[in-house]
The first five atom37 places (N, CA, C, CB, O) and aatype in JSON, in Angstrom:
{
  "aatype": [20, 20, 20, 20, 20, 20, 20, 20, 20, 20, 20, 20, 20, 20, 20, 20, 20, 20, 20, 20, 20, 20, 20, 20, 20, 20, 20, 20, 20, 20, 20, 20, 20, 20, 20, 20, 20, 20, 20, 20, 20, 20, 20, 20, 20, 20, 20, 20, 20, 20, 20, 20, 20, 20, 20, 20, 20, 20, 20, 20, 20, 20, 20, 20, 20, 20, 20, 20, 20, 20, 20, 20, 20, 20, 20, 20, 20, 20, 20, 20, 20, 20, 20, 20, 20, 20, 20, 20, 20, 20, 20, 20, 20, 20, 20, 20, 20, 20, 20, 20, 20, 20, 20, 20, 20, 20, 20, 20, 20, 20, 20, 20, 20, 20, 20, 20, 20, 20, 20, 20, 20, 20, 20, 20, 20, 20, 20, 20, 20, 20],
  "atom_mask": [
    [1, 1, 1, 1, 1],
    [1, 1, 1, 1, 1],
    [1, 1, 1, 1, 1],
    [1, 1, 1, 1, 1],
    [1, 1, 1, 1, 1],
    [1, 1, 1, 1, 1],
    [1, 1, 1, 1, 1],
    [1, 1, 1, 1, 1],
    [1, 1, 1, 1, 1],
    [1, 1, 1, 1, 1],
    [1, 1, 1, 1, 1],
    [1, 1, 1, 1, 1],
    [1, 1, 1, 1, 1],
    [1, 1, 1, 1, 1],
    [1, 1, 1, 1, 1],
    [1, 1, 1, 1, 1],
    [1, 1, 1, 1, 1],
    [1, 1, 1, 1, 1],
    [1, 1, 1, 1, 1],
    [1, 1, 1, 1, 1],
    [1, 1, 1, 1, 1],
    [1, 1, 1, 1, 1],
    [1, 1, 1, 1, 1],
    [1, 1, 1, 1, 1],
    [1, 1, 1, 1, 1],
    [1, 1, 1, 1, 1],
    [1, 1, 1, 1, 1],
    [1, 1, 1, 1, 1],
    [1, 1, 1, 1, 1],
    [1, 1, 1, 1, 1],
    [1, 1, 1, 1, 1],
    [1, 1, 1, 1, 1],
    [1, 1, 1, 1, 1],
    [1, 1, 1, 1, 1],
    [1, 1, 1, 1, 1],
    [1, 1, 1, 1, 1],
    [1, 1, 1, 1, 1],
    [1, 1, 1, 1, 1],
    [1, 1, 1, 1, 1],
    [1, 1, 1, 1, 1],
    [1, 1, 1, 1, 1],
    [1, 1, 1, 1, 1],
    [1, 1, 1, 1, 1],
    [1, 1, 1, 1, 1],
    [1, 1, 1, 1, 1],
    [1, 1, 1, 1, 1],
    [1, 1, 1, 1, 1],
    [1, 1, 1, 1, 1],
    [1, 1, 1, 1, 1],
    [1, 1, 1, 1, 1],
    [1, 1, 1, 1, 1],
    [1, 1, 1, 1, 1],
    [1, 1, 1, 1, 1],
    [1, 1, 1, 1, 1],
    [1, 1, 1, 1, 1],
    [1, 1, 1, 1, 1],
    [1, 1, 1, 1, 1],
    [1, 1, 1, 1, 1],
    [1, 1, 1, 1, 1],
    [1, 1, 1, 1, 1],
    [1, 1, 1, 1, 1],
    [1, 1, 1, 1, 1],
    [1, 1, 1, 1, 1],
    [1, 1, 1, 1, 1],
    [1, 1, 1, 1, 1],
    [1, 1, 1, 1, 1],
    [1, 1, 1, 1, 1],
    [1, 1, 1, 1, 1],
    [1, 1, 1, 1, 1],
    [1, 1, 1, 1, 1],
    [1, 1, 1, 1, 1],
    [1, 1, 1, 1, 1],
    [1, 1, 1, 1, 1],
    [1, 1, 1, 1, 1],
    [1, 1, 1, 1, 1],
    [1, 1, 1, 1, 1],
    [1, 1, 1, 1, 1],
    [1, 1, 1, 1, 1],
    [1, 1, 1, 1, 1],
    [1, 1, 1, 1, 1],
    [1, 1, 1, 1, 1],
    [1, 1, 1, 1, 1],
    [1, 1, 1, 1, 1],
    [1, 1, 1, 1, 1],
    [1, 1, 1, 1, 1],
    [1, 1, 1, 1, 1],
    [1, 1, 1, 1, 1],
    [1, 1, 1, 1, 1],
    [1, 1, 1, 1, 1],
    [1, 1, 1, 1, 1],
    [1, 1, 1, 1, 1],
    [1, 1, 1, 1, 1],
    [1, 1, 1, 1, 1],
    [1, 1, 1, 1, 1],
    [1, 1, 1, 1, 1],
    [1, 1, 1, 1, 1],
    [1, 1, 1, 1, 1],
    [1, 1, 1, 1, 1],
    [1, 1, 1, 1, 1],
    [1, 1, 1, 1, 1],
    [1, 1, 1, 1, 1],
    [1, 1, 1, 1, 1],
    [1, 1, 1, 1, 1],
    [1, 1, 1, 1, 1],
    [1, 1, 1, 1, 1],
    [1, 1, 1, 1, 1],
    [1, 1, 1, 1, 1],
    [1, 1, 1, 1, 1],
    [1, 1, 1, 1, 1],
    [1, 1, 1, 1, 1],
    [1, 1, 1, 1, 1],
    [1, 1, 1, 1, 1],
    [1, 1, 1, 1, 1],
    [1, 1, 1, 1, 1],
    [1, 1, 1, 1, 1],
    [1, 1, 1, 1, 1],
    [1, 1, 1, 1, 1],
    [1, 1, 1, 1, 1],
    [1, 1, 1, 1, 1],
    [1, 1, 1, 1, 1],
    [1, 1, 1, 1, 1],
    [1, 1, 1, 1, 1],
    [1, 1, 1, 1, 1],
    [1, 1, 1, 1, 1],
    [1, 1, 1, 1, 1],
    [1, 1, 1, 1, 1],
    [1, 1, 1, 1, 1],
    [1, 1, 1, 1, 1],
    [1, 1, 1, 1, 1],
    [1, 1, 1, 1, 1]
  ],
  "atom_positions": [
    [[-19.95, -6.22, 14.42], [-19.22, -6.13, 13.16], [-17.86, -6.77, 13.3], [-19.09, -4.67, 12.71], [-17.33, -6.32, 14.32]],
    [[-17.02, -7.69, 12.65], [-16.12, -7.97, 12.22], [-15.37, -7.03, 12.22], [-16.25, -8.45, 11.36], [-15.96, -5.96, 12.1]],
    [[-14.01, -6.96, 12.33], [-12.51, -5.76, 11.71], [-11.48, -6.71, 10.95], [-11.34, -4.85, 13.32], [-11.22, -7.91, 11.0]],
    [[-11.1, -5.79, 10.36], [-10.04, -5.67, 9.32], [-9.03, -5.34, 10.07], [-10.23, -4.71, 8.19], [-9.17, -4.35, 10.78]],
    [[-7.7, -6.12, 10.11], [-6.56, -5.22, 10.87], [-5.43, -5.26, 9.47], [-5.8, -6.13, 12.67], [-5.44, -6.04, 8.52]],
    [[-4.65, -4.31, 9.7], [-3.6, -3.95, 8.66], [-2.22, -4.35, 9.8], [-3.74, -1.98, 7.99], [-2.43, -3.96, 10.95]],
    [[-0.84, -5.1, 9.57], [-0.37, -5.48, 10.04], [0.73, -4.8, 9.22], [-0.68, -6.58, 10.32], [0.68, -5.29, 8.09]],
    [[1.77, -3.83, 9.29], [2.7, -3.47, 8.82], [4.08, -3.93, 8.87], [2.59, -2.6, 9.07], [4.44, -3.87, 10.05]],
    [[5.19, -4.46, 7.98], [6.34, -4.52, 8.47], [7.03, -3.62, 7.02], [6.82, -6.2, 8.91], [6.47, -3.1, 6.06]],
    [[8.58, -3.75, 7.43], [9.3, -3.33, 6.75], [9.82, -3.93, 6.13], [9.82, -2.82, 7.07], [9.51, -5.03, 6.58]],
    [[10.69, -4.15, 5.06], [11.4, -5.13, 4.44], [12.37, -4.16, 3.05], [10.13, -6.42, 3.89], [12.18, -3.56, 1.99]],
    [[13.5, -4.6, 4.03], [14.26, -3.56, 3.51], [15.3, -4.5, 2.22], [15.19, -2.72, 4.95], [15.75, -5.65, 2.23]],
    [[15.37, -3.21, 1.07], [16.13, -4.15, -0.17], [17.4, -3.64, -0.58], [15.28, -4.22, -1.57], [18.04, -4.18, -1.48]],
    [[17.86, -2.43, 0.13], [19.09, -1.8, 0.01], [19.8, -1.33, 1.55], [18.81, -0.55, -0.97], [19.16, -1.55, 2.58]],
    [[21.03, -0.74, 1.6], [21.46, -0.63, 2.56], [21.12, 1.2, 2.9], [22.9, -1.29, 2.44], [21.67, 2.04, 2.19]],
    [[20.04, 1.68, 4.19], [20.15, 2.32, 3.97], [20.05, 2.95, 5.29], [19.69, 2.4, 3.05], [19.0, 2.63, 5.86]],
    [[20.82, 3.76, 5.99], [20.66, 4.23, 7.85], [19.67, 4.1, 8.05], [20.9, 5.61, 8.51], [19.52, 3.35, 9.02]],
    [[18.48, 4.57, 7.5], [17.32, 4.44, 8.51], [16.45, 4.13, 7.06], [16.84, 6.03, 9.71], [16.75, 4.25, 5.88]],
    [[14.83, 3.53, 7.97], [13.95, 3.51, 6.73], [13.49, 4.16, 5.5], [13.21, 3.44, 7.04], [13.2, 5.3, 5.86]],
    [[13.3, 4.07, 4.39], [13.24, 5.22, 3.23], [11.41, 5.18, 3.46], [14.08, 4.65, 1.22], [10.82, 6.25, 3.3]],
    [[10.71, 4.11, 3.77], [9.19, 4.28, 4.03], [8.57, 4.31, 5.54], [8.52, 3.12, 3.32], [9.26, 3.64, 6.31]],
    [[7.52, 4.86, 6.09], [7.39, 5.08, 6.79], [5.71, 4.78, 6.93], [8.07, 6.05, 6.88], [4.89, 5.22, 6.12]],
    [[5.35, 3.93, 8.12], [3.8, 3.11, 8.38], [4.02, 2.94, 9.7], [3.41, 1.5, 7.55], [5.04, 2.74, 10.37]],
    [[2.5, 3.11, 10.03], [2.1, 3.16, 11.13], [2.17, 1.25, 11.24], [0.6, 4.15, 11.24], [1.88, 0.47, 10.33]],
    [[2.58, 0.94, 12.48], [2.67, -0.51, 12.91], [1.46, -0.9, 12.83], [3.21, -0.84, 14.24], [1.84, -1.6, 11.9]],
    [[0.22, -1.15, 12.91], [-0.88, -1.81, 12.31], [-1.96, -0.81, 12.57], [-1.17, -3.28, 12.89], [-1.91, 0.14, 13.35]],
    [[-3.23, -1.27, 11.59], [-4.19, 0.05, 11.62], [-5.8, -1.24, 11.88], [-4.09, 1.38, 9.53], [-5.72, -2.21, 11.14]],
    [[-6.76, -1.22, 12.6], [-7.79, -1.88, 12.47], [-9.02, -1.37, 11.62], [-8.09, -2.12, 13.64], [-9.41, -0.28, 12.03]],
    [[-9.92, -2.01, 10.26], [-10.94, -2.0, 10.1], [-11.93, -2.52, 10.33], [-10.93, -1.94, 9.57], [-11.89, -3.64, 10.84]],
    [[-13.62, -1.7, 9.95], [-14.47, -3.0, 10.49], [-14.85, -3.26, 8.83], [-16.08, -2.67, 11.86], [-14.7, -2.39, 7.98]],
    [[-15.39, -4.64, 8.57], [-15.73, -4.98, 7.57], [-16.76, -4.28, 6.66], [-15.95, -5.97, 7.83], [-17.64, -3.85, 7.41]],
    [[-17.02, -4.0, 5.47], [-18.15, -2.61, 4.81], [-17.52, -1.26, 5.03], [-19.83, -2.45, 5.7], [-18.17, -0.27, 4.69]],
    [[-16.18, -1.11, 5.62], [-16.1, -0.08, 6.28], [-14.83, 0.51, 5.26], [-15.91, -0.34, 7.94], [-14.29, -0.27, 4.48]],
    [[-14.51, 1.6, 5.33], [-13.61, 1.99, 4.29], [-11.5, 1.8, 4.86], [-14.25, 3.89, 3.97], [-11.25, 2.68, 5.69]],
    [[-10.77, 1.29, 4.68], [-9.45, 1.34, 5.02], [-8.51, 2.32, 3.87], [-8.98, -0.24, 5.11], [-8.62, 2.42, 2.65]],
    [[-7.78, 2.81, 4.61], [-6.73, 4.07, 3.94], [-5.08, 3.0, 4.56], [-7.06, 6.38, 5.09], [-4.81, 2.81, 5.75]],
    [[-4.3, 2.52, 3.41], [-2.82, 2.29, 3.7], [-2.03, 3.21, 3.44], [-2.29, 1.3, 3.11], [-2.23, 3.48, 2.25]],
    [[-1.18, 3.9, 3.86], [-0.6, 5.5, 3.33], [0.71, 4.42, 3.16], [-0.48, 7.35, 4.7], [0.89, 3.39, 3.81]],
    [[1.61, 5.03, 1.99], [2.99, 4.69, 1.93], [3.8, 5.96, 1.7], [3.24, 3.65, 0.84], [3.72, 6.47, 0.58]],
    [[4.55, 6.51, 2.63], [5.01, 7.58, 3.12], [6.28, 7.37, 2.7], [4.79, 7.84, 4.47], [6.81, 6.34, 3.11]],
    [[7.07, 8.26, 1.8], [8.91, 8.49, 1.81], [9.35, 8.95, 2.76], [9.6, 9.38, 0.86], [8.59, 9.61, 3.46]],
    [[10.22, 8.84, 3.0], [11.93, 9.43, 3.96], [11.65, 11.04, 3.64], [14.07, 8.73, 2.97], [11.08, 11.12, 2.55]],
    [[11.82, 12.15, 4.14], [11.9, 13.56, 3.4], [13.02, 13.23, 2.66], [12.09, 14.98, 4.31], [13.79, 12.4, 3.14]],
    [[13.34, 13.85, 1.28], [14.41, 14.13, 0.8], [14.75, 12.62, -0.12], [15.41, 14.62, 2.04], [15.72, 12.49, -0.86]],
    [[14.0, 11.86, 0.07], [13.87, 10.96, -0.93], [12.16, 11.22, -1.71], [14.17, 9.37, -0.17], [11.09, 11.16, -1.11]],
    [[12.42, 11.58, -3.42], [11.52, 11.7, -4.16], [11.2, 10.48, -4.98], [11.77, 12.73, -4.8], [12.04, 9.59, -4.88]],
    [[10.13, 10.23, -5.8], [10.08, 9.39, -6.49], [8.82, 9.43, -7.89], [10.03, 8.41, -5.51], [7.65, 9.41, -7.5]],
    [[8.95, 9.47, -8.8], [7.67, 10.03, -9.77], [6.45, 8.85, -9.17], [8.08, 9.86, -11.92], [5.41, 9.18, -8.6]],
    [[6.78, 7.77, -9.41], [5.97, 6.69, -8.84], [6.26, 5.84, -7.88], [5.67, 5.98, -9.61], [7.27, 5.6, -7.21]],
    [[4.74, 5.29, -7.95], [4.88, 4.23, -6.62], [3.79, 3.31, -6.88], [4.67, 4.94, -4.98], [2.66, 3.64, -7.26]],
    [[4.19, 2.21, -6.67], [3.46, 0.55, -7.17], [2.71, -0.08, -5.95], [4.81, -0.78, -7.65], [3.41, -0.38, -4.99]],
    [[1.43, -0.31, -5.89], [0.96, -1.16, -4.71], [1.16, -2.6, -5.54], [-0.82, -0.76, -4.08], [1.13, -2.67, -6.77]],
    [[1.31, -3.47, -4.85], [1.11, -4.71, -4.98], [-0.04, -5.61, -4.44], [2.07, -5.08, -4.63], [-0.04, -5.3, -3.25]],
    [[-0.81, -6.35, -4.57], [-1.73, -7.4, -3.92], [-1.32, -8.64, -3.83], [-2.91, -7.52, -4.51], [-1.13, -9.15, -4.94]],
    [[-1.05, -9.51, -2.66], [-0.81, -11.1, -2.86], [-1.78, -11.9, -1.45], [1.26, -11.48, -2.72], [-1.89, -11.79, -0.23]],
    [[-2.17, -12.52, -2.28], [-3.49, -13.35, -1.45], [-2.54, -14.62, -1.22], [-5.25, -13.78, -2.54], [-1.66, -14.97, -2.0]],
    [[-2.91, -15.32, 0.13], [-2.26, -16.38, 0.36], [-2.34, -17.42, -0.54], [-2.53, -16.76, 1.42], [-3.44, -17.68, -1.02]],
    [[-1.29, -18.1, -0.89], [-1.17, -19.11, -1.79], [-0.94, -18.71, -3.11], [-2.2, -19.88, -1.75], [-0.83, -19.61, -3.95]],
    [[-0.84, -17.42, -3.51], [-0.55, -17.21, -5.11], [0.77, -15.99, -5.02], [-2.25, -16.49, -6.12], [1.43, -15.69, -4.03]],
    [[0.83, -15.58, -6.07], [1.99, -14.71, -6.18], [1.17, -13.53, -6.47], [3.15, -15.1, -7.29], [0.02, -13.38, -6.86]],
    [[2.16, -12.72, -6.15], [2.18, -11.1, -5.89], [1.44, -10.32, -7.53], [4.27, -10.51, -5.57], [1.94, -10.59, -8.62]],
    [[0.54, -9.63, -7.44], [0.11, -9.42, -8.73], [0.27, -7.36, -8.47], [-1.82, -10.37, -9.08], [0.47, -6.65, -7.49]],
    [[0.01, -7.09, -10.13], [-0.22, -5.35, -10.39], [-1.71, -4.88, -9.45], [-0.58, -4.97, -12.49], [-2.7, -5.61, -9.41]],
    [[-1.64, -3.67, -8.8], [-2.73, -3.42, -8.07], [-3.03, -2.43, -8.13], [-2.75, -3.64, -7.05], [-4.23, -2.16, -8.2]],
    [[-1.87, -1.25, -8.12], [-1.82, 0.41, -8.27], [-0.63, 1.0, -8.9], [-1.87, 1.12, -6.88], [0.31, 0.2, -8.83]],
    [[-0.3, 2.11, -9.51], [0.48, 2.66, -9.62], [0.16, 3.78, -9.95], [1.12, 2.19, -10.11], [-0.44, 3.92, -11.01]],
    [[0.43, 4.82, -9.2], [0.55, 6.22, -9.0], [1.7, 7.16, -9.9], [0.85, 6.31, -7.53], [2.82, 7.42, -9.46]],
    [[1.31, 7.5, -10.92], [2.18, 8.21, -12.01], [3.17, 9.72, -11.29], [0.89, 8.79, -13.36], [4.34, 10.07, -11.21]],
    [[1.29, 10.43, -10.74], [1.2, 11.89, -10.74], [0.29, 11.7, -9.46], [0.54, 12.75, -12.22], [-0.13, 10.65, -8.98]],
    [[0.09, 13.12, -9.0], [-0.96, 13.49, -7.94], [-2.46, 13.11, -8.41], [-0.89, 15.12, -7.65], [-3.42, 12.59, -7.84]],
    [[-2.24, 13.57, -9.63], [-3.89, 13.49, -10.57], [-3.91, 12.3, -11.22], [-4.2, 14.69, -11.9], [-4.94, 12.17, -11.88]],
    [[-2.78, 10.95, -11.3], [-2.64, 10.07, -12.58], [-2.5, 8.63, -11.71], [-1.12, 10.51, -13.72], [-1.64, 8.42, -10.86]],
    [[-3.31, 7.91, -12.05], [-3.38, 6.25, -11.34], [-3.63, 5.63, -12.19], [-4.37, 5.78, -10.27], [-4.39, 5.93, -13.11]],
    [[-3.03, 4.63, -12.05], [-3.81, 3.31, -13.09], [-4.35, 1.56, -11.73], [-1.85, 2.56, -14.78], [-3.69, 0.98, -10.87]],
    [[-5.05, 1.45, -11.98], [-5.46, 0.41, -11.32], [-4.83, -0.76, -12.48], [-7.18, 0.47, -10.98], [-4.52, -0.66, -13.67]],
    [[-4.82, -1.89, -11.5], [-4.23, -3.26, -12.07], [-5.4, -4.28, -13.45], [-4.03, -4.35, -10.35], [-6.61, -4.1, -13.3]],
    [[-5.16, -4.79, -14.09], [-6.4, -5.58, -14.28], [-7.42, -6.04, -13.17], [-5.98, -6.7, -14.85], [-7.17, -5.87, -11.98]],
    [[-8.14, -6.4, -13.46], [-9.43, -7.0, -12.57], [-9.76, -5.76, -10.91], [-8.76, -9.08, -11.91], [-10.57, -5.89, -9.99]],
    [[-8.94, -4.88, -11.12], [-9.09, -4.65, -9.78], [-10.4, -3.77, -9.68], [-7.81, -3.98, -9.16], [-10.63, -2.82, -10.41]],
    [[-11.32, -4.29, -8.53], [-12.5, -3.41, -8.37], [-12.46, -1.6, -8.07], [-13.17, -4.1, -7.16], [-11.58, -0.83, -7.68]],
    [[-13.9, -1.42, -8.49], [-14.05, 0.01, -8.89], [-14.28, 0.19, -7.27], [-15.41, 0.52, -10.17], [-14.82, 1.27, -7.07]],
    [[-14.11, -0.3, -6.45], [-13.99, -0.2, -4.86], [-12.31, 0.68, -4.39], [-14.05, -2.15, -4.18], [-12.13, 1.63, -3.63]],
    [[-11.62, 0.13, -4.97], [-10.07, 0.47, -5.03], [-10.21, 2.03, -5.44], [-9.09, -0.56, -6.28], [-11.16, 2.47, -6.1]],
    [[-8.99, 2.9, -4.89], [-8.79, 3.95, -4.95], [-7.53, 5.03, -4.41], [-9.72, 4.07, -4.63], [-7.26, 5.02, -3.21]],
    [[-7.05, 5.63, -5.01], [-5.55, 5.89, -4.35], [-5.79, 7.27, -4.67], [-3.98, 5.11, -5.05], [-6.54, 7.67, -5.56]],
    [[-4.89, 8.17, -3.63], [-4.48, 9.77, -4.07], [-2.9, 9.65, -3.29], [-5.81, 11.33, -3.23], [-2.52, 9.09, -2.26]],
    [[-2.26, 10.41, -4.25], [-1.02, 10.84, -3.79], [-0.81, 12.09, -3.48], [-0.18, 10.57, -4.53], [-1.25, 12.92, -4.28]],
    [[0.04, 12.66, -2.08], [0.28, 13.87, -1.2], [1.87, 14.03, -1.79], [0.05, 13.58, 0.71], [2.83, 13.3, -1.55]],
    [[1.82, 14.98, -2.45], [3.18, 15.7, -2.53], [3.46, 16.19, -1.58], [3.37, 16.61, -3.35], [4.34, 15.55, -1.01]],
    [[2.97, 17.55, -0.78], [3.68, 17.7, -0.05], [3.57, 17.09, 1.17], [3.77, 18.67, -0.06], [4.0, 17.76, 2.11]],
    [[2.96, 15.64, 1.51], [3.2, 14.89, 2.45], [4.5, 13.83, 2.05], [1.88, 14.27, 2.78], [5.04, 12.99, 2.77]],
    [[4.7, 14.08, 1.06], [5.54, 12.76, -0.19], [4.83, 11.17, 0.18], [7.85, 12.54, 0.21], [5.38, 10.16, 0.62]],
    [[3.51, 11.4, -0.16], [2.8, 9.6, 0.24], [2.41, 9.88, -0.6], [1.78, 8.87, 1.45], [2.31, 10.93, -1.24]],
    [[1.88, 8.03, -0.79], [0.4, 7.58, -1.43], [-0.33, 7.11, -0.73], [0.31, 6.7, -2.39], [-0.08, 6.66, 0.39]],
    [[-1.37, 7.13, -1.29], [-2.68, 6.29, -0.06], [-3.19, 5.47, -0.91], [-4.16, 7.27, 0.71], [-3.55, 5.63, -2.07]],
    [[-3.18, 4.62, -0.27], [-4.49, 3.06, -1.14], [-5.43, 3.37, -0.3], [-4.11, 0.88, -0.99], [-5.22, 3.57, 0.89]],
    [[-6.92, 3.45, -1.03], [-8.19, 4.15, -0.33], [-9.33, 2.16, -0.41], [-9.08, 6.15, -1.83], [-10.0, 2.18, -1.44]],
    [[-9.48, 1.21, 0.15], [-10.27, 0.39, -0.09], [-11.36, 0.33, 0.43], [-9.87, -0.44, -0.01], [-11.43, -0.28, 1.5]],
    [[-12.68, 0.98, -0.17], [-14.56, 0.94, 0.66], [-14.57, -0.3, 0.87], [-16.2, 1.36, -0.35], [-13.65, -1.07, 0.58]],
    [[-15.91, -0.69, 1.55], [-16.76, -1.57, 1.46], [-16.01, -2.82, 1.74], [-17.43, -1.5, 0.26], [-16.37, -3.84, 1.15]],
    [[-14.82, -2.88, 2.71], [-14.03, -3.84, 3.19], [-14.8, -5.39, 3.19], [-13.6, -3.33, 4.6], [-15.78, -5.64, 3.89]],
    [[-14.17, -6.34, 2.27], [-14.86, -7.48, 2.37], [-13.69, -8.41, 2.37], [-15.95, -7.68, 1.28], [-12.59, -7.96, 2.05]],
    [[-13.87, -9.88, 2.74], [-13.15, -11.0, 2.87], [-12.02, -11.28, 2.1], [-13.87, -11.88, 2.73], [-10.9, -11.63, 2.49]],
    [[-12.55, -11.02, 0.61], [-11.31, -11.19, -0.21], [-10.16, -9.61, -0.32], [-11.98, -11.67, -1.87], [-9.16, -9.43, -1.01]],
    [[-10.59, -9.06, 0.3], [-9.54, -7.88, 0.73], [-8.24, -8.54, 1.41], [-10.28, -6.75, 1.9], [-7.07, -8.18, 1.32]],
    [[-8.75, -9.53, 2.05], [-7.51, -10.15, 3.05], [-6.3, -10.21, 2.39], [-7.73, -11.65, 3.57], [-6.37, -11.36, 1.96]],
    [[-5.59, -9.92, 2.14], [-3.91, -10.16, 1.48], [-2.72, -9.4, 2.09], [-3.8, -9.65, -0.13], [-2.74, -8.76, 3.14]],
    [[-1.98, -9.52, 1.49], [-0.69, -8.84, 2.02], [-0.66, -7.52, 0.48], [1.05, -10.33, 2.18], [-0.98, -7.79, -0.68]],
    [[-0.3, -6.43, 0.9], [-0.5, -5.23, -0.22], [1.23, -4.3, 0.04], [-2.33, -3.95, 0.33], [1.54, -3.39, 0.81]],
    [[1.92, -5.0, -0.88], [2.81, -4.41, -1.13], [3.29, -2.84, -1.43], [2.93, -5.0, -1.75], [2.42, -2.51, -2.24]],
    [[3.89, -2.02, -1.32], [4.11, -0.35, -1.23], [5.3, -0.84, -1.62], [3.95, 0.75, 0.26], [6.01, -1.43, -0.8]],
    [[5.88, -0.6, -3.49], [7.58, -0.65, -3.77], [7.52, 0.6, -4.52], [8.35, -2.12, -4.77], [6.63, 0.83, -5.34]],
    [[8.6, 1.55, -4.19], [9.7, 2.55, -4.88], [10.61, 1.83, -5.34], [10.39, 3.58, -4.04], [11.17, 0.79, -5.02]],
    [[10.69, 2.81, -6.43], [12.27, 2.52, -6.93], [12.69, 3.56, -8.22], [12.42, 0.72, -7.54], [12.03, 3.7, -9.25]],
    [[14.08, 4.3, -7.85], [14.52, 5.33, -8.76], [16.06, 4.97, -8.83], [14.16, 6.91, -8.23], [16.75, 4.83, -7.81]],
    [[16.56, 4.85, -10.18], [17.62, 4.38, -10.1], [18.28, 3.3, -9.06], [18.11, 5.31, -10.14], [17.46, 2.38, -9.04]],
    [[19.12, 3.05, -8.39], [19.52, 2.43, -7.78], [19.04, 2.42, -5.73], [20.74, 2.73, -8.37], [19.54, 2.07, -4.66]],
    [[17.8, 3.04, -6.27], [17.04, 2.64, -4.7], [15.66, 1.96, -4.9], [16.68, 4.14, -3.67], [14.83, 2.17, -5.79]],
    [[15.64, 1.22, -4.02], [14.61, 0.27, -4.19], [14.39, -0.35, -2.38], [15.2, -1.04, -5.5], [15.11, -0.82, -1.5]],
    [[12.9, 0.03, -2.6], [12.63, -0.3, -1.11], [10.81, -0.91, -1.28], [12.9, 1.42, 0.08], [10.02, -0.69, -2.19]],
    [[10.68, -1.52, -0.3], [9.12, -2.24, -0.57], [8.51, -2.07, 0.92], [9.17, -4.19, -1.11], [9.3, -1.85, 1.83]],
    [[7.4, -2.15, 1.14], [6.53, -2.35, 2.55], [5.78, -3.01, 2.22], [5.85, -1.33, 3.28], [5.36, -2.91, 1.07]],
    [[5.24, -4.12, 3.23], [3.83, -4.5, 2.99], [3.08, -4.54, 4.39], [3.74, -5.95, 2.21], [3.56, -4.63, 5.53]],
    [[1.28, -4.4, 3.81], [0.52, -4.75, 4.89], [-0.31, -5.42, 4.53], [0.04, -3.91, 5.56], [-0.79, -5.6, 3.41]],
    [[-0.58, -5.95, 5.75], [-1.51, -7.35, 6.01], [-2.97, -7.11, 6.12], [-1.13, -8.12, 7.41], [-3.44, -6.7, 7.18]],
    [[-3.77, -7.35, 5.02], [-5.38, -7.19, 5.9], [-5.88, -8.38, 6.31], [-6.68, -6.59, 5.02], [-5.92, -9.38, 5.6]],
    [[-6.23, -8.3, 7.35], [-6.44, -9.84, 8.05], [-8.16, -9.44, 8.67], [-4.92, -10.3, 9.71], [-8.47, -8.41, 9.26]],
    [[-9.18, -10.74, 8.26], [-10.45, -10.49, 8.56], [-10.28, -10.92, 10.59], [-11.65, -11.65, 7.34], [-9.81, -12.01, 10.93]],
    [[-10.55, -10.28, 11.23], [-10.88, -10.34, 12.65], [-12.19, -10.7, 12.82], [-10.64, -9.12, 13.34], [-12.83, -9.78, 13.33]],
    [[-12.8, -11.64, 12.59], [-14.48, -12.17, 12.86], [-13.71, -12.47, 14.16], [-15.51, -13.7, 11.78], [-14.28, -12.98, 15.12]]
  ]
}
């Protein structure tokens, strides 16, 4: 079987002591196989929502998720009924849930907050490992 690896960095958009999100440095899938991206807050930083992003090489960054509530998601246009998110209050994350891992999964998947004057983004990489 093929894997999926998730490649995490940070990318920070305000000035802030330490990170406001929190990811594991890379995670491996195998292809058909299900991947979980968690996007984790700082304790003590809240936020009602939180936005995944999708950007496939060569195009720009498009709508993918957004997490209202614990119980409330909206998926992006076009995005497959494969896609799936739950949010942990009292973990303060979200999770992007993607089955059936296939090729065009490959992109970079953005994680942005933002409440008033904080604003912070993550992204990870799914990269096919044949």
């Amino acid at each position: 079987r093929s894997a999926v690896c998730v490649h995490l960095f940070s990318l920070e958009l305000c000035s802030f002591s330490q990170s406001v999100l929190i990811q594991p440095p890379s995670i491996s899938e195998a292809l058909e196989s299900t991947a979980r991206l968690t996007c984790t807050l700082w304790s003590g930083i809240s936020v009602a929502g939180k936005n995944i992003y999708k950007q496939m090489q060569g195009s720009s960054p498009w709508f993918f998720l957004h997490f209202y509530s614990d119980s409330n998601m909206q998926l992006g246009p076009g995005v497959t009924n494969r896609i799936s998110g739950s949010k942990d209050t009292s973990q303060n994350a979200a999770h992007l849930h993607i089955s059936e891992l296939q090729a065009e999964d490959e992109a970079d998947y953005y994680c942005i907050i933002s409440e008033s004057n904080v604003s912070h983004s993550d992204t990870g990489r799914w990269e096919n490992k044949a």
